[in-house]
N, C-alpha and C positions, 0 to 999 in steps of 0.2 A: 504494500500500500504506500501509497506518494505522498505527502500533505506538501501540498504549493504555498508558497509565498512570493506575494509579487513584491520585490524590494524596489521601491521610485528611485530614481538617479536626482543628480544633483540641484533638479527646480529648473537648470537655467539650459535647457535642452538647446532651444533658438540659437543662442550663442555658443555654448561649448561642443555640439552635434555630439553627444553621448545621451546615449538610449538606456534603457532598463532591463537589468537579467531578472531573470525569474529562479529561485534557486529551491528546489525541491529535498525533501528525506528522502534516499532510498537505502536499506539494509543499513540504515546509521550514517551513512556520509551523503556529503550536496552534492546535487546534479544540478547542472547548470543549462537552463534555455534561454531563448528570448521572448520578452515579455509576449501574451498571446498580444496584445495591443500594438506592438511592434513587427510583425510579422504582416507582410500584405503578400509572403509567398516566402517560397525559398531563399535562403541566405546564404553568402559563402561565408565561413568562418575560415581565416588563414591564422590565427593568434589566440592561446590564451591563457591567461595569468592569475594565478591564486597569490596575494603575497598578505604579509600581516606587516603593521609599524608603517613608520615613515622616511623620507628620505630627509637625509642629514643635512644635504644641500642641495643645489640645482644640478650637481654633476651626480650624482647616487638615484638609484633607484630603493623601493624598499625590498628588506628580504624576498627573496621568492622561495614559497611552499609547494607548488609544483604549477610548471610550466611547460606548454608545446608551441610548436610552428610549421608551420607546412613551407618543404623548400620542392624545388626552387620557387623562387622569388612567384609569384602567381598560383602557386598550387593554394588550395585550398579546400575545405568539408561542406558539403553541400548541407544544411540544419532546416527539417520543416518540420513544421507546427508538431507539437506535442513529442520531439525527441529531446532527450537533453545528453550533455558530457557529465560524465560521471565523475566524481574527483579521483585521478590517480589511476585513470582507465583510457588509455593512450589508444586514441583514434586510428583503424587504418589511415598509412601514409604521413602522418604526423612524426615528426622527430621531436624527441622530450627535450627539452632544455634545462629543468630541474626534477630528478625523481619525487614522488607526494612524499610528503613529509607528514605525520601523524598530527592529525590536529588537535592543537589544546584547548581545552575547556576554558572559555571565559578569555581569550583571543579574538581582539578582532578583526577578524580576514576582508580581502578584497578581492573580488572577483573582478578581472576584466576580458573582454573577449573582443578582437577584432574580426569585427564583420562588417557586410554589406549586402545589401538584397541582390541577387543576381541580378535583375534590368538594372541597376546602378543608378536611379534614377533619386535615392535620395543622397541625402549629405551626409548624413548620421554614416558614421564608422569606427565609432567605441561602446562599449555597450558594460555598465557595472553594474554593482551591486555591492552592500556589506552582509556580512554575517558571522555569526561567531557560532561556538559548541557549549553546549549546557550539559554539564552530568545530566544522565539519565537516569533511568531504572537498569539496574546489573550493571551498569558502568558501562554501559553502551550509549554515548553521547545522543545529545536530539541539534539539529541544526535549529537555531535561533534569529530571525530574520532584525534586522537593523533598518528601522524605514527612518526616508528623510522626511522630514519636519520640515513643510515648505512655510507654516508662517513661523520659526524659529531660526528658520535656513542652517539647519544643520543636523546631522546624521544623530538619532537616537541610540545612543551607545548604551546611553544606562542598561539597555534589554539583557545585555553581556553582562551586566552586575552580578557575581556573588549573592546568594539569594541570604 
């Protein structure tokens, strides 16, 4: 069984052209789609990036918890409606760039995935989300969704609190 979570991206869509993942439970870790709202067909996804923390400075990226990319340069995963990428479950044709790394409880991760609709017809070509892991029942983590707070304009972390 799946429980979906639609996590909003950052409010300022117009300007920044970053869309919305959708990031689901499955067997205890996220699967990652694109929002059903986002999808007006097929998409290629050529990128994508699990990391947690921030970057130090404008030359750093944050850690990465696992990562792929499709080479060469133009290869890409064709993503339609209602499939998602599983954490740490490497796409035919994708080359890993970081092995998953075990997710910790009350971390808060970042999803992003470079995509694009196949007729290329919009602008959008990043697409995130936040979310973190909550102990479970048996110690089997539950994904925890992070929504943004557009009249706070900023990501609800607290959900990731320690209870």
């Amino acid at each position: 069984m799946s429980i979906a979570f639609v996590l909003a991206s950052g409010g300022s869509l117009a300007t920044s052209s970053k869309g919305s993942v959708e990031v689901t439970a499955e067997a205890g870790l996220p699967c990652f789609a694109l929002s059903q709202r986002e999808l007006a067909g097929p998409m290629r996804v050529w990128t994508l990036s699990v990391s947690h923390g921030e970057r130090t400075d404008w030359r750093s990226l944050p850690p990465e918890d696992w990562g792929f990319a499709f080479a060469p340069p133009g290869g890409s995963l064709q993503l339609r409606a209602g499939a998602c990428l599983r954490y740490g479950a490497l796409p035919p044709g994708a080359m890993q760039r970081t092995a998953a790394a075990p997710l910790q409880p009350g971390t808060l991760y970042r999803i992003e995935l470079g995509a694009q609709p196949e007729a290329g017809a919009d602008g959008t070509v990043a697409y995130e989300a936040r979310f973190c892991v909550k102990p479970g029942a048996a110690n089997a983590g539950a994904v925890q969704p992070v929504l943004w707070d557009e009249a706070a304009l900023r990501w609800r972390t607290e959900a990731c609190a320690a209870p």
